[in-house]
C-alpha positions in Angstrom: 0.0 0.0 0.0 1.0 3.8 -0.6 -0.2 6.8 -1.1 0.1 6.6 -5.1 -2.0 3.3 -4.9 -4.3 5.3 -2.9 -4.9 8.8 -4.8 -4.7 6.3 -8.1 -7.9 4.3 -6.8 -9.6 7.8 -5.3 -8.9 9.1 -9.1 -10.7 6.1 -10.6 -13.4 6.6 -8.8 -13.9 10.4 -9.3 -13.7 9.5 -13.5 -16.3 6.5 -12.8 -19.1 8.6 -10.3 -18.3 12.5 -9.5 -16.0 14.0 -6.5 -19.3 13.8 -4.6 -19.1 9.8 -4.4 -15.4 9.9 -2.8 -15.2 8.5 0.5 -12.4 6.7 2.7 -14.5 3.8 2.9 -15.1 3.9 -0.9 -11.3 4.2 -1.5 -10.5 1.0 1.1 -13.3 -0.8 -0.3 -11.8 -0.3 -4.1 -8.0 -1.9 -2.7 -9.7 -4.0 -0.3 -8.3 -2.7 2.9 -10.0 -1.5 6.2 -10.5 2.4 5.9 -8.5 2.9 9.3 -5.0 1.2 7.3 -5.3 4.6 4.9 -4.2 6.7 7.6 -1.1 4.8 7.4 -0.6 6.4 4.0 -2.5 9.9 4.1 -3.4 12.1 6.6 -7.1 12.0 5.1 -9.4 12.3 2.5 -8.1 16.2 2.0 -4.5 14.9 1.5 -5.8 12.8 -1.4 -7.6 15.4 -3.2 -4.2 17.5 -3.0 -2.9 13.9 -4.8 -5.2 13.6 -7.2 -4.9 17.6 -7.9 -1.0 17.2 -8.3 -1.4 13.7 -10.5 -3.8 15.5 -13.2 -1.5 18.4 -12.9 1.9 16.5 -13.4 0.4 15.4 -16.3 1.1 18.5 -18.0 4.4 17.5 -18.7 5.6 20.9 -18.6 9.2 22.0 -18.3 10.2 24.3 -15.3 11.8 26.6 -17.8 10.0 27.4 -21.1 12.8 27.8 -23.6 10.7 29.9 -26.3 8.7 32.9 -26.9 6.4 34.5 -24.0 3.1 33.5 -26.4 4.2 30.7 -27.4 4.8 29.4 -24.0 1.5 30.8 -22.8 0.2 28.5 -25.6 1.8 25.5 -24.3 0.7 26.1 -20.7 -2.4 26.6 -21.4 -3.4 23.9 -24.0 -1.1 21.6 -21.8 -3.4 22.5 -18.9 -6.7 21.9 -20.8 -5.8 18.7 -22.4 -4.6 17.4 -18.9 -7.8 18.1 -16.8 -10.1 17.0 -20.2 -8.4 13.4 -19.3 -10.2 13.5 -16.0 -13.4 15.3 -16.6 -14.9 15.0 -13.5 -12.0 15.4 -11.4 -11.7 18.8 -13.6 -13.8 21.1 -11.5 -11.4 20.2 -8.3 -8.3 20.5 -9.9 -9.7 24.1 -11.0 -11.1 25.3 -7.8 -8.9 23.8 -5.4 -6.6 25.4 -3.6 -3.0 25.1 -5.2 -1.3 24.3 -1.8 1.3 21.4 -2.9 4.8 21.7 -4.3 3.3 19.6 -7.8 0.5 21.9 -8.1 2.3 25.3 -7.3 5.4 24.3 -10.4 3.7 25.6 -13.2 2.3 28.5 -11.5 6.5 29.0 -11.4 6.9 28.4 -14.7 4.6 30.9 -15.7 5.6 33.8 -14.0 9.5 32.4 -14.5 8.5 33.1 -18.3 7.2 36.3 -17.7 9.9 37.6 -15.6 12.5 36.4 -17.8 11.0 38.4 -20.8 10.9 41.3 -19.2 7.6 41.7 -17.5 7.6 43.4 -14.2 6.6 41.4 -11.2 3.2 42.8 -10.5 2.8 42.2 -14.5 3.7 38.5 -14.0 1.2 37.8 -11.4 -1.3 39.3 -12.7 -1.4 37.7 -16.3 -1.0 34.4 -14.0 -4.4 34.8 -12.5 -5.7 36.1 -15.7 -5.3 33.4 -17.1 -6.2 30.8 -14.2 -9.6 33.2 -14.4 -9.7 32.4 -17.8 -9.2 28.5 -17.9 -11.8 27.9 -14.7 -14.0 29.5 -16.9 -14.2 28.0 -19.7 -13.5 24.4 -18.4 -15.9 24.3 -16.4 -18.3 25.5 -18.9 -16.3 23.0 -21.0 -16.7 19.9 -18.7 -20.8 20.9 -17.2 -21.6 20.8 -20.5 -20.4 17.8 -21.9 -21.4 13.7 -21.1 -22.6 13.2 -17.1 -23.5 16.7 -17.4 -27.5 15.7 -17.6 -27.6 17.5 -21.2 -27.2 14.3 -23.2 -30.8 13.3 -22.8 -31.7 14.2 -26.8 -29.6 13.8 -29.7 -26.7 16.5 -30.6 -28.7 17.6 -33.5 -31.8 18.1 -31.3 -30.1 19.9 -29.1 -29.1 22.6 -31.3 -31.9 22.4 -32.9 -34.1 23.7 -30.1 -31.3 26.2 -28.3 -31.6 27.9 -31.9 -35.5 27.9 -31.8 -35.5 29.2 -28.2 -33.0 31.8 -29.2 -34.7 32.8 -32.6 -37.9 33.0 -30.8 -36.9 35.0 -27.5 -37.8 38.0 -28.4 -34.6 39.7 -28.0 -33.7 41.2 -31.3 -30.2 41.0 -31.2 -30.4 37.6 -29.6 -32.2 36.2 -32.8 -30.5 37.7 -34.9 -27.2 35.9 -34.0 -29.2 32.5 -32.7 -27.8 29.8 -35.0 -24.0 31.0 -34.0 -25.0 31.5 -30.3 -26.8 28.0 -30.1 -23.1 26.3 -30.6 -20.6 25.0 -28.5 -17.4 25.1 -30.2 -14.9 24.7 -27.0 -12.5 24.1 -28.7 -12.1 27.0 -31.1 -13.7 29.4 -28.3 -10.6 28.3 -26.1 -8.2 28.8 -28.9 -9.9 32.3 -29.4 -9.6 33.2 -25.3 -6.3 32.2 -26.0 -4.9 34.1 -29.0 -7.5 37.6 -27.7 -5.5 37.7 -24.4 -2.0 37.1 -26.1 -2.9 39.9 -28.2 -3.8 42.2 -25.2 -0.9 41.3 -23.6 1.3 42.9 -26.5 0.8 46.2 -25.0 2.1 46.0 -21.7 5.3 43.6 -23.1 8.5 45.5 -22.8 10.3 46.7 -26.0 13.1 44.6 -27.3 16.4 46.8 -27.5 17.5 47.8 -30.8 
């Protein structure tokens, strides 16, 4: 028994039911132990959310130093962050909103601002962009991940769906609303991430310092 084997079986069961069906008892039961022989491992069922928080976030595979560009490395940390929690859907929302608290979880916050500063940024610039753009991932993963299969929204075919948001739309009698109803009944994560992404690059351009001649 360790603690991997333990925050491995606690993730399994996150992807299978939903955070809300983690228990210690569910955990033990899973690697058929007793619950009180966890406590051997982990200090308790907090200590294996911070694992499972610093396993989906290891799996960025992201280097401590980015070697390129600032926007090109704010591409790679932030794809690299949205294809690591979309592994673990459901253990997405508490990697987002938990509390970054552990050594795993806090190294690429330090990447990050690491690239800022050494591309000239100031410090307040640095931390600021970082929780820009932590504002900007919880956002639209989670609209991402409530959205998508488990969310409760499956119940009619994908066509259907879009279907009737573009009736309700077309028919709200907002006139602006219906005008733009067929684009504003669509989804697209993907490409709305990728435009997030690129718009805030591009505001960023402004406050980057000017390269000597």
């Amino acid at each position: 028994m360790s603690r991997d084997r333990i925050v491995g079986a606690a993730l399994v069961i996150i992807d299978e039911e939903g955070v809300e069906a983690l228990s210690m008892r569910r955990i033990a039961a899973r690697l058929g132990v007793q619950a009180m022989s966890l406590y051997n491992h982990v200090r308790g069922k907090d200590d294996i959310l911070d694992g499972v928080t610093e396993f989906i976030t290891d799996d960025m595979r992201m280097p401590r130093r980015m070697t390129g560009g600032w926007e090109e490395g704010i591409r790679e940390l932030s794809y690299g962050f949205r294809r690591a929690s979309l592994r673990h859907p459901r253990a997405c929302e508490l990697v987002l909103m938990r509390q970054l608290s552990t050594p795993t979880a806090l190294a690429p916050v330090d990447t990050m601002i690491a690239m800022m500063l050494d591309h000239g940024f100031d410090e307040e610039i640095a931390v600021r962009v970082l929780r820009l753009f932590i504002s900007f991932q919880v956002g639209t993963l989670l609209q991402e991940v409530r959205s998508g299969p488990g969310s409760g929204h499956e119940a009619r075919a994908p066509e259907e769906r879009l279907a009737a948001r573009a009736a309700y739309f077309a028919g709200s009698g907002f006139p602006a609303v219906a005008k733009v109803a067929p684009i504003l009944a669509v989804n697209d994560h993907e490409a709305e991430f990728a435009f997030g992404v690129e718009l805030l690059i591009s505001a960023l351009r402004g406050l980057a310092p000017v390269a000597p001649d």
